[in-house]
N, C-alpha and C positions, 0 to 999 in steps of 0.2 A: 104452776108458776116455775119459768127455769129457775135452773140454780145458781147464785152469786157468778162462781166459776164462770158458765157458760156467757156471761153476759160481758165476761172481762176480756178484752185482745187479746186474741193467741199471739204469743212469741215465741218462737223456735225454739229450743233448746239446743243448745251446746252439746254435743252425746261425750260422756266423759271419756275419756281414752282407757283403754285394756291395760291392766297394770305390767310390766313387764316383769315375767316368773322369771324366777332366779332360784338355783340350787345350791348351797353352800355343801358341800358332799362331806358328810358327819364319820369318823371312825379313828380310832383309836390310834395316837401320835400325831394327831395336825398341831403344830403352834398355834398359841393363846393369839397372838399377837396376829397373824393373818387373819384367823375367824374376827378377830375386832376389826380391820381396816376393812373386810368385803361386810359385816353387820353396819358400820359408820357411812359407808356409800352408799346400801342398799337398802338396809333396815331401817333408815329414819325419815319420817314425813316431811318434805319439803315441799308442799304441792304451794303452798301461797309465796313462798318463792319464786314458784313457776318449775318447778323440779317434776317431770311428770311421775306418777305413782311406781311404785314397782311394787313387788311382791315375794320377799326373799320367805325362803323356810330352807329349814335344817334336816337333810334326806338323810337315814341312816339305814342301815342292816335291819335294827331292831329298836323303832322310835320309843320301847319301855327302856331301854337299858341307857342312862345318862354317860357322855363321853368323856375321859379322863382327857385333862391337858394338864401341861406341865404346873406347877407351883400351887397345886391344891384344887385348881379350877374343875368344874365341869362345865360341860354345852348337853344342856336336852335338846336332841330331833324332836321335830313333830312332823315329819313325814317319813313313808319308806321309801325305800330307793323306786320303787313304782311309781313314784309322783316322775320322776326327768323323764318318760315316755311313754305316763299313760296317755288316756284317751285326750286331755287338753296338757302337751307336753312341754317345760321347760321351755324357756326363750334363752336360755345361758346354763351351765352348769362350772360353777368352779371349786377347784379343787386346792384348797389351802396345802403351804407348805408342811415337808413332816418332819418333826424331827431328827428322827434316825433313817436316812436312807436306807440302810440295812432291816429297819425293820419290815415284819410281813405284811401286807395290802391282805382283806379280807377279798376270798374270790369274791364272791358277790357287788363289793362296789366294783371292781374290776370290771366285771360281767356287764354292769349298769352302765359304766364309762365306753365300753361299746359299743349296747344299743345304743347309748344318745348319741354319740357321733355317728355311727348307722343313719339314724334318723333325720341327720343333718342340720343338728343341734350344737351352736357353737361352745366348744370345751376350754376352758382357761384355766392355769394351773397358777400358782403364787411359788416361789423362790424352790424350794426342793421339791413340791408339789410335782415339779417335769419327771423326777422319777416313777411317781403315780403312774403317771400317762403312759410313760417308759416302757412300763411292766406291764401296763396293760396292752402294749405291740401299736400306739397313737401316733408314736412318735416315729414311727420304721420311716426314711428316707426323708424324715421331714427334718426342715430348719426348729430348734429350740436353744435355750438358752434356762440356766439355774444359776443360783450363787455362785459366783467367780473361783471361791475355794472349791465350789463343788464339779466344778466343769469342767476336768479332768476326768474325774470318777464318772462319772454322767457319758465321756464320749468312749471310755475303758472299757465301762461294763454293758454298754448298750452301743456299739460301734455301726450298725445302720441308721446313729439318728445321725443329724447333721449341728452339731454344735456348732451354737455362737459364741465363744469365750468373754466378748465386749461388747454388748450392749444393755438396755435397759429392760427391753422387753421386743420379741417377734412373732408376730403369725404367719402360718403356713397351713391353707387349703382347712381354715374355720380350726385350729386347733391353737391356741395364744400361750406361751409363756413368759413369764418374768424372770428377774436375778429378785438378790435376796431384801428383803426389809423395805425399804421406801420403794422399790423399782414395782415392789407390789403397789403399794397405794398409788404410783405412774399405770401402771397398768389398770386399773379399778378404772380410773377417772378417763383413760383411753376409750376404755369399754362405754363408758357413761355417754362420752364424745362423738363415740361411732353411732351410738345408736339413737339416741338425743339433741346430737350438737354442741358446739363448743360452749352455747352457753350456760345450758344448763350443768354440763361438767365446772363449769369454773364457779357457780352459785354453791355447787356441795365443797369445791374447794376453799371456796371464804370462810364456808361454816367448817372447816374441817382445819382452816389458818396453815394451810400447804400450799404450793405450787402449782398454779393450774396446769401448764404445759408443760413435760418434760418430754422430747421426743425416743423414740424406743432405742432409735442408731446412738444416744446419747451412750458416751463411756460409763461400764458401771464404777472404772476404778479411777477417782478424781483423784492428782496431787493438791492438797492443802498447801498453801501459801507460808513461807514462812515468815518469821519477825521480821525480815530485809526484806522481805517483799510484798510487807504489809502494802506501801505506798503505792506501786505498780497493780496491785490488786484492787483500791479503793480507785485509781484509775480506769482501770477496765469498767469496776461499776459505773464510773461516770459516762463511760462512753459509750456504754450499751443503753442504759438511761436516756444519755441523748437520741440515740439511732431509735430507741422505741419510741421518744415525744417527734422525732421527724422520719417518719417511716414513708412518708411520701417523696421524700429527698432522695437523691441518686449516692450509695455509700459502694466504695471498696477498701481492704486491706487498708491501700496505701494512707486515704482519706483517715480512717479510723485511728490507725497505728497515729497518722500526724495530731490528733487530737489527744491519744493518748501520751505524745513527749514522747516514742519508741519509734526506732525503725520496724518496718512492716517485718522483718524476719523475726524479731523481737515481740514482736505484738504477737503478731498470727502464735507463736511457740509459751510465751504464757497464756491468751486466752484459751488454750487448747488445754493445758495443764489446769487451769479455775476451770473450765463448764464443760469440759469432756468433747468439746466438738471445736469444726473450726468457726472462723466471725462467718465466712458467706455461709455455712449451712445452717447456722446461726440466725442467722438475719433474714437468712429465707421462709425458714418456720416459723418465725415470728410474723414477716408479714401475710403468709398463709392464715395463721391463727387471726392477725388481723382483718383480712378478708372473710375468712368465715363469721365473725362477728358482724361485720356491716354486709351482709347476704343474708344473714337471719333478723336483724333487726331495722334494716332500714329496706327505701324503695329505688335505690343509689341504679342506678343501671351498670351493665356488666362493665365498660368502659371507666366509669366514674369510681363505682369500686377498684380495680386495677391502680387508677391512679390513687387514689387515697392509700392503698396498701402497699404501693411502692413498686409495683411491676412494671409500669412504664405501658404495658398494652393489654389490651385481653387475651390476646394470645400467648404471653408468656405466663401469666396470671393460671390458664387453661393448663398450659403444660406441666405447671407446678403442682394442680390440684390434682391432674393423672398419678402424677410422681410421690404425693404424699399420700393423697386419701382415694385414688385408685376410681374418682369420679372427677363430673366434669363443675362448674364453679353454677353454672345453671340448676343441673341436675339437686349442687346440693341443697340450693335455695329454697326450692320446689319441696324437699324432705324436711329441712329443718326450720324453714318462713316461720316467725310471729307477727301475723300483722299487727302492725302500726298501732303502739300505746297500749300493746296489750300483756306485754311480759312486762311482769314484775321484776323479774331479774334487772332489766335494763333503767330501772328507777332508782 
């Protein structure tokens, strides 16, 4: 007599996705505070959100010996540094900020950060973390960027890297750094974006009640508004608010500025001092990120997209996607598509 089973319709199964490995790289002077912002993006199950899986652990020297961090803490490894290239190797390796630049890097992770970029394994560092890289010879001719106090010392003592003084976070040829404290958890949620899609970076950002987009060219060093310029400031929010509810509108300077009560020389020079960038690159990102959203969750064709996200064609649409995410508006569709009713995030 078959069995129950065999008598029931086969249905395909779904094959679950490979978790994406992750190395939090364990030793002695990382900040408390970056191993929590890469454990809070990486470490927490978000799959019924539609967050695909991933799979962080903690690589150290000597996965018995528990890690000192500042203010009483430890972190226990439970892998060795052998896990970022062994035989099924690391999809990311990152390297938390240290406290003390001055302090010594054990060879061994050194050695490890290496092989993985050898490997062709992308490496990203959190706020003074670039020193890691630094020392490890990662950073020789390449663009990076650390803590704004630190980015002196950074281009003094390592004068082949190519420092950024002002921005939030840049990659150069698979190797990523940030500036210090939040530019990290900008840079986490970038990673999450690049490799995921925007949507799914923005579902760990609701859970996480941060910013889903900050671009990396954004300024690390913002002026604060003062008491007298309280009102010009609650302005800008208002007029960035509008341009995000009508992003399929045609906006410049001058338009914005007149919305705001300022002349565009006026405008353009406080919204630059509030969000570290100017209103067109502003606006541009925005409706980038816009478009990325209705390319992964709707059936909008490339045209219709465009227009909804404010580029006026697919061709300038196309040129902006080359410009920020180094693909084409097609291509990304193709990688990051959920068909139709089926992400949770978009509910």
């Amino acid at each position: 007599m078959p069995a129950i089973d065999d008598l029931l319709p086969h249905v395909p199964s779904t094959p679950t996705p490979r978790p994406q490995r992750v190395a939090l790289l364990s030793f002695p002077g990382i900040r408390a505070f970056d191993v929590s912002v890469i454990t809070e993006v990486w470490g927490s199950d978000r799959t019924l959100r539609g967050v695909p899986p991933f799979e962080l652990h903690r690589a150290a020297a000597d996965p018995d010996a528990p890690v000192p961090l500042r203010g009483g803490l430890t972190l226990t490894p439970d892998r060795t540094l052998d896990w970022l290239d062994g035989l099924a190797p690391t999809d990311l390796v990152l390297v938390p900020g240290v406290e003390d630049p001055d302090d010594d890097i054990p060879a061994p992770v050194l050695e490890a950060l290496r092989h993985a970029h050898d490997r062709g394994i992308p490496v990203a560092s959190l706020c003074a973390g670039a020193f890691v890289l630094a020392r490890a010879g990662l950073l020789d001719g390449r663009r990076a960027v650390t803590h704004w106090h630190l980015a002196g010392t950074l281009a003094a003592r390592y004068p082949a890297v190519r420092v950024e003084p002002d921005a939030l976070f840049v990659e150069d040829t698979g190797i990523w750094t940030s500036a210090g404290t939040a530019a990290g958890i900008d840079l986490c949620l970038h990673l999450v974006r690049t490799a995921h899609g925007a949507e799914a970076a923005a579902a760990i950002a609701r859970s996480m009640v941060t910013a889903p987009f900050r671009t990396g060219t954004q300024a690390q060093f913002i002026e604060h508004p003062t008491p007298r310029a309280d009102r010009d400031a609650d302005a800008l929010a208002a007029v960035r608010a509008h341009a995000l509810a009508h992003l399929d509108e045609p906006h410049t300077v001058a338009t914005l500025a007149a919305r705001a009560g300022m002349s565009p020389r006026s405008f353009a020079r406080h919204f630059h001092a509030t969000t570290g960038t100017t209103p067109l690159h502003w606006l541009i990102t925005q409706r980038v990120a816009a478009a990325q959203k209705l390319l992964e969750l709707t059936d909008h064709p490339l045209p219709e997209v465009a227009r909804r996200a404010g580029f006026g064609s697919e061709v300038t649409m196309r040129q902006h996607f080359a410009s920020h995410l180094a693909t084409s508006p097609r291509d990304y569709r193709n990688a990051f598509r959920h068909p139709a009713g089926s992400n949770p995030i978009a509910r």
